[in-house]
N, C-alpha and C positions, 0 to 999 in steps of 0.2 A: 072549487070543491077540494078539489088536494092539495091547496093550498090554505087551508081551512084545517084540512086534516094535520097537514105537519105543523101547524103553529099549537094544534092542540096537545100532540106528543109533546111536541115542545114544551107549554106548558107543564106536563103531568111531568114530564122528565123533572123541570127544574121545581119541581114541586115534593118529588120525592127523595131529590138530593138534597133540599133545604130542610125536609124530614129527619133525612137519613146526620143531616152533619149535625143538626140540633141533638136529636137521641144519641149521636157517639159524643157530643161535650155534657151533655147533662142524662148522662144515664140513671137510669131506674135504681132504686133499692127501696128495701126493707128496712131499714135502719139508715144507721149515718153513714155517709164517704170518708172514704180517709181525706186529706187533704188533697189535692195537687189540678193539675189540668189536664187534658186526653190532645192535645193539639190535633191539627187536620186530622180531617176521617179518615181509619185506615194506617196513616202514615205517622200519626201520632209525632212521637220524640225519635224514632227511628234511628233520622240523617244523627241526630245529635251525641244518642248512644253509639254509634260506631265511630265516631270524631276523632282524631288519633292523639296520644295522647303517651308519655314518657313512664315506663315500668314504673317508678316510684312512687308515683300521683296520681290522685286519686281525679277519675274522668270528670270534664268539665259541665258532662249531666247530671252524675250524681253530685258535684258541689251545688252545683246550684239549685238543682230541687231540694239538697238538705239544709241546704240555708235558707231560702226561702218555703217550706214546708215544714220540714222537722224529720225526726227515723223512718217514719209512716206516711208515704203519699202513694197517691194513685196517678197513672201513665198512658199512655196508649204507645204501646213497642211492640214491634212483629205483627201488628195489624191486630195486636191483641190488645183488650181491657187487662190493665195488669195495676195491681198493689206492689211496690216495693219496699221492703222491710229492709234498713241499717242498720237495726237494734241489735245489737249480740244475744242480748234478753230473750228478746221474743223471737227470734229465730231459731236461739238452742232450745224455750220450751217448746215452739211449735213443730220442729222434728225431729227432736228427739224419741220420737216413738212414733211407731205407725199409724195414722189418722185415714182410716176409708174415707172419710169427707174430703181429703186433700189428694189426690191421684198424683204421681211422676207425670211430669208435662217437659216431654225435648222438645219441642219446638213442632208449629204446625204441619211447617211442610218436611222434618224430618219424620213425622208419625206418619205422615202421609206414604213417604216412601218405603217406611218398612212394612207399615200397613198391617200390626197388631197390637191390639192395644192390649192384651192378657201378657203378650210377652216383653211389652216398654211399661208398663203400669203394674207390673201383680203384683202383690200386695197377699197378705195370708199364707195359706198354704203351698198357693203358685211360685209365690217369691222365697221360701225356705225352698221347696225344691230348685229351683230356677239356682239360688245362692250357692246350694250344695253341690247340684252340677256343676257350676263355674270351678267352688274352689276346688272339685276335684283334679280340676287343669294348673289352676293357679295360686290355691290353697298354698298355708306352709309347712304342708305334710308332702305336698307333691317339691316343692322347693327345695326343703332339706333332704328327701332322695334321690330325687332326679335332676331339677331343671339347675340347680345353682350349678352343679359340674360342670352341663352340657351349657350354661349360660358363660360361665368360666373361660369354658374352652373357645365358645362363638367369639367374646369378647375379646380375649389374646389375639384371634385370629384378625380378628377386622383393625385391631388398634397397629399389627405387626404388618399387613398391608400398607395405613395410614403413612407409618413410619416409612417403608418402602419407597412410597412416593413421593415421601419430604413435609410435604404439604397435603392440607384438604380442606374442603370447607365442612365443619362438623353439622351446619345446619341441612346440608344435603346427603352426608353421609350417614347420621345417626339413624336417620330415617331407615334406610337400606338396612342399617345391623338390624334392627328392632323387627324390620317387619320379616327379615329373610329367617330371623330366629321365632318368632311367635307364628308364622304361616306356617314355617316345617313343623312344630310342635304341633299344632292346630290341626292340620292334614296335608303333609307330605309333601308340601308343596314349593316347587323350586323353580323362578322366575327364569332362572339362566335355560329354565330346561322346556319348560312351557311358551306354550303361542297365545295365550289366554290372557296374559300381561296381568293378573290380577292387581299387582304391587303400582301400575301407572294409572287403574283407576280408581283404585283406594286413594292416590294424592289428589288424583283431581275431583274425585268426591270430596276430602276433606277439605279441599284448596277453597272449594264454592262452597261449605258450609254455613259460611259465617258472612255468608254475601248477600246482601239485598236479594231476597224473594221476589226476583222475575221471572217469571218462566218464560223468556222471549230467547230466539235464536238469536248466537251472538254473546249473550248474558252470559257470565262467569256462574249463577244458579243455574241455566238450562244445561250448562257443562256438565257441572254437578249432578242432577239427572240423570243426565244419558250417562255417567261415569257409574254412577250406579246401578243403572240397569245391564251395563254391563261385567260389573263386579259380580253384581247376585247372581249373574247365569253363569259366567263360571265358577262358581262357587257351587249353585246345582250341578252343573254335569259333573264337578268332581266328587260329590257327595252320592250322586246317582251311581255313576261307576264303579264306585267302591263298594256299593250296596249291592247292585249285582254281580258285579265279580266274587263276594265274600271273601275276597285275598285281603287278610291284616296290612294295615300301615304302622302297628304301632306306635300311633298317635290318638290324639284327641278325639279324631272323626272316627274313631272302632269303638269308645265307649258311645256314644253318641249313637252309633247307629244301634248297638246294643240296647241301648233306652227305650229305640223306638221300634222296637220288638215286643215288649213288657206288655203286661196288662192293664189298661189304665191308664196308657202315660198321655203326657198331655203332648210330647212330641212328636209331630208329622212329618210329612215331607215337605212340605209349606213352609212349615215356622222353625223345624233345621235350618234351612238355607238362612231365613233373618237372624238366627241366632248365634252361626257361626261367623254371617258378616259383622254382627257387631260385638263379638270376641275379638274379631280377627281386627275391626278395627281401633276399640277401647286397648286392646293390648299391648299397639302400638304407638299411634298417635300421641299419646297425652306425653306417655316415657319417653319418645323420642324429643320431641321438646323442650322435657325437663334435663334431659342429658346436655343439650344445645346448652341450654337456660345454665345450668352448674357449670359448665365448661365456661363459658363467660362471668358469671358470677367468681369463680375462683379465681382468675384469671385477673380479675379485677382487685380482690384481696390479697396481695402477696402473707400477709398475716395466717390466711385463713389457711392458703396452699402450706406454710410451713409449716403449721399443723397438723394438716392431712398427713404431708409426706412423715413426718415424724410417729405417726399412729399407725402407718401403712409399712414404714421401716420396721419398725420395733414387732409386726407380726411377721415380717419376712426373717427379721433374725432370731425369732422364738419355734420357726422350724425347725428341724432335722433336714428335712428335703427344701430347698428355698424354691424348687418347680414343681412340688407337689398339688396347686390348685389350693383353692379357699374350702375351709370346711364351716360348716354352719355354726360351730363357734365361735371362730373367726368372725364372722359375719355378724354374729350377736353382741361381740367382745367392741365393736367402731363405734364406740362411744361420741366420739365428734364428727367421725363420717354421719352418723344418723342426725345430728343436729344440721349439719350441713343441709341433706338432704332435706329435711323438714321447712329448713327457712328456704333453700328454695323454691320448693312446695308451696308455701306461704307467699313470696314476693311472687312469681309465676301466675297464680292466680289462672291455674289452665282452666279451669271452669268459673263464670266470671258469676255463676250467680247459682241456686240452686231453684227449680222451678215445680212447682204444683198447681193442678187445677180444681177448684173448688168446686165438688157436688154439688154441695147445695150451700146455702148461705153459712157463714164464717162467722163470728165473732172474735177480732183481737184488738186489745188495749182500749174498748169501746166502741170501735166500727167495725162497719159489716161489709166485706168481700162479698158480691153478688155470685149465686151460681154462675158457673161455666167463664169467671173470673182466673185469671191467673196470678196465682204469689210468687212471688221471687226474693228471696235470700240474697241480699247483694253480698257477697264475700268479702271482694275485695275491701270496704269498707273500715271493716276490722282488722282486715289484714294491713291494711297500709297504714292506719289510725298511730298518729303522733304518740298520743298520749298511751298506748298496748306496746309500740315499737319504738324506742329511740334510734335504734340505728342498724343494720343488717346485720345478723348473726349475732345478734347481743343477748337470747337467753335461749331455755332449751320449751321445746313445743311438745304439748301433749295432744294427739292426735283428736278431735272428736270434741273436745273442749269449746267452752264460750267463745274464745277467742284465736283458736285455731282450728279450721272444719276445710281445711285445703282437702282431707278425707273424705268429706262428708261427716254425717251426723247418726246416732243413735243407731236404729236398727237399719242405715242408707248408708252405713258409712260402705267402701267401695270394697267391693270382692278382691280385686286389684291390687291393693295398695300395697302388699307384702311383697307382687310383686316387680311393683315398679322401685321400692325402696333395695331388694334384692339385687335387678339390673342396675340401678344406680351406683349402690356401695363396689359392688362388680368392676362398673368401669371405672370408679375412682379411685378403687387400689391398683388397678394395674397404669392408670395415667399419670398417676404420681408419684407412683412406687418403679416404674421402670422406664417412663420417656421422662426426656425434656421435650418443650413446649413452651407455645408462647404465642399469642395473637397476632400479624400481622396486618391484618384487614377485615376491615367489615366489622361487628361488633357492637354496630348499632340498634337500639330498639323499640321499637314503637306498640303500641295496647291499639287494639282495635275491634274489637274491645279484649280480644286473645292476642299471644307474642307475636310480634311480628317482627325478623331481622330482615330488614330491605336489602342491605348487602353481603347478608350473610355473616358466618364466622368464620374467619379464615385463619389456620393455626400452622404452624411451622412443628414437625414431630420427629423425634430421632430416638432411637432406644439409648440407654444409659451406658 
């Protein structure tokens, strides 16, 4: 008899995984599919999307689905139904303005962990306020009075340490400037001085971001997890503390808690804490990076560096005081530091795609995106495209454009960006304008489908 019984589990099992793998390759619609295939249930293209793969080149899933598919095919990545779109076309009309039918989509098991979707997805009125909050932090009203000085000042500081020591590796130390400078802005907070390590679980939340979704002990994502659970709590108890104390920090967390005083607002004490950790960690992450990313990119143009320094000379000898700091002039005046900056924005490709999920059914270029489908904007795409780029640093980039959305798009383009272009122009007048430098080791880099330097960048530094 129970032997009887487990053959017919048996059965029904392999009965509804023969269901289940049938309905994930030949999914339902209302209209047409795009082209392509959903591979294994679940696991789709996955292995294949994370493949590693050299900055310049464009990944060996997306050649091969665009050559055998066309701009427009359908996927199965991240365990999700997904459409991916390499048309410049249809990617700049489909977001360049805000569509309720298409929702912000980070990733499953990121939404999972911050676990709001009003505050990853708003859209409307949520998302003007939400926007307006940020750029009161990171706006370039708050820029040009406050942070470019105090960013000025952090970045002398950490480059005149660098120097100190001879050597560093830029891919482990950017990190530290970025987040030791956007954590104090943020609320007050100082790793050297705390027991709460904020700054070691922010890397190893980031570290297991982009890792195969397993949540098994052991795993680099169950890291990631538990790194975040314990990010957010300290991030509550310092948000809690300040709120009961009422003693000003003169930072970011005194407007913030002021909001959530107001009438009306939409912020708690709940969706404080997700909102400050993903300030705290969009403000550093992506710019750290990119600093890594320009420091080798430069480094690599002798052309490009004698450029810099000659555009970074010529505002040191158009002062009066040559130690008086950058002023937002200044800053607006870097005509080819902001080119720099852009391409490598562009070649970096820190966000490797932009993602939405489809309310309800889609129509683009003729087919139909099934609800609860996910789009994805491959970036890189165009950004790496032969025939847009002959060769690095060879024209100037307008932000938000067909062919340049390393910002984002229309009304997505990134709260940020002023200030990551700001910290950038920052540390590249004073790396060129007052060390020498020079790579010694490491320098290698791999896409995975974000940068990855295996061995690091390791620089030789001495003031002039």
């Amino acid at each position: 008899m129970l032997v009887e019984a487990g053959l017919c589990l048996v059965a029904l099992l392999v009965v509804w995984v023969s269901h289940f793998a049938y309905r994930w390759s030949n999914p339902k619609c209302n209209g047409k599919l795009p082209p392509g295939s959903m591979g294994l249930p679940l696991i789709g293209d996955t292995f294949e999307f994370f493949a590693s793969h050299s900055l310049y080149e464009l990944s060996p899933f997306m050649s091969k689905k665009i050559a055998r598919y066309g701009p427009l095919f359908r996927a199965g990545l991240l365990g999700q139904r997904m459409v991916v779109s390499t048309d410049p076309e249809t990617n700049f009309s489909m977001f360049k303005q805000e569509n309720p039918d298409l929702l912000l989509w980070y990733g499953g098991s990121f939404e999972e962990m911050i676990g709001d979707e009003k505050l990853l997805a708003s859209h409307g009125s949520i998302h003007k306020y939400m926007k307006n909050l940020i750029l009161s932090f990171v706006g370039p009203e708050s820029l040009r009075t406050k942070l470019l000085h105090q960013m000025d000042v952090a970045t002398q500081r950490h480059l005149h340490s660098w120097a100190t020591d001879g050597r560093v590796d830029v891919k482990d130390a950017s990190p530290k400037m970025l987040f030791e400078f956007v954590a104090g802005k943020l609320l007050s907070y100082d790793e050297a001085k705390q027991s709460k390590k904020l700054g070691e679980n922010l890397k190893a939340f980031k570290d297991g971001l982009t890792s195969i979704p397993l949540n098994i002990p052991g795993t680099t994502f169950h890291g990631c997890i538990q790194a975040h659970k314990r990010a957010m709590k300290a991030i509550e108890e310092i948000y809690l503390e300040r709120k009961a104390s009422k003693i000003p920090g003169n930072d970011f967390l005194d407007n913030i808690i002021a909001e959530t005083t107001k009438k009306d607002t939409f912020l708690n004490d709940t969706n404080v804490t997700k909102l400050l950790f993903a300030i705290l960690l969009a403000g550093y992450e992506s710019t750290s990076q990119a600093v890594t990313l320009v420091t080798k990119l430069v480094a690599d143009h002798p052309d490009v560096l004698a450029e810099l320094m000659k555009e970074h000379e010529a505002i040191l000898n158009n002062r009066e005081n040559k130690n008086s700091g950058i002023t937002w002039e200044e800053y607006k005046s870097m005509t080819f530091t902001h080119m720099v900056i852009n391409e490598t924005v562009r070649l970096g490709n820190m966000v490797p795609g932009i993602f939405r999920k489809a309310m309800k059914d889609v129509e683009i270029n003729g087919y139909t995106i099934p609800e609860g489908w996910i789009l994805m904007a491959a970036l890189p795409v165009v950004h790496l495209s032969p025939d847009k780029y002959e060769s690095p640093f060879g024209k100037e980039l307008n932000a938000g454009s067909k062919t340049f959305m390393g910002f984002g798009i229309g009304a997505r383009l990134c709260v940020g960006a002023e200030f990551t272009k700001v910290q950038l122009a920052v540390y590249l007048h004073h790396l060129v304008a007052n060390y020498r430098w020079s790579v010694y080791k490491g320098g290698e880099i791999i896409r995975r489908p974000v940068n990855i330097f295996p061995n690091g960048l390791h620089i030789k530094i001495a003031e002039k």
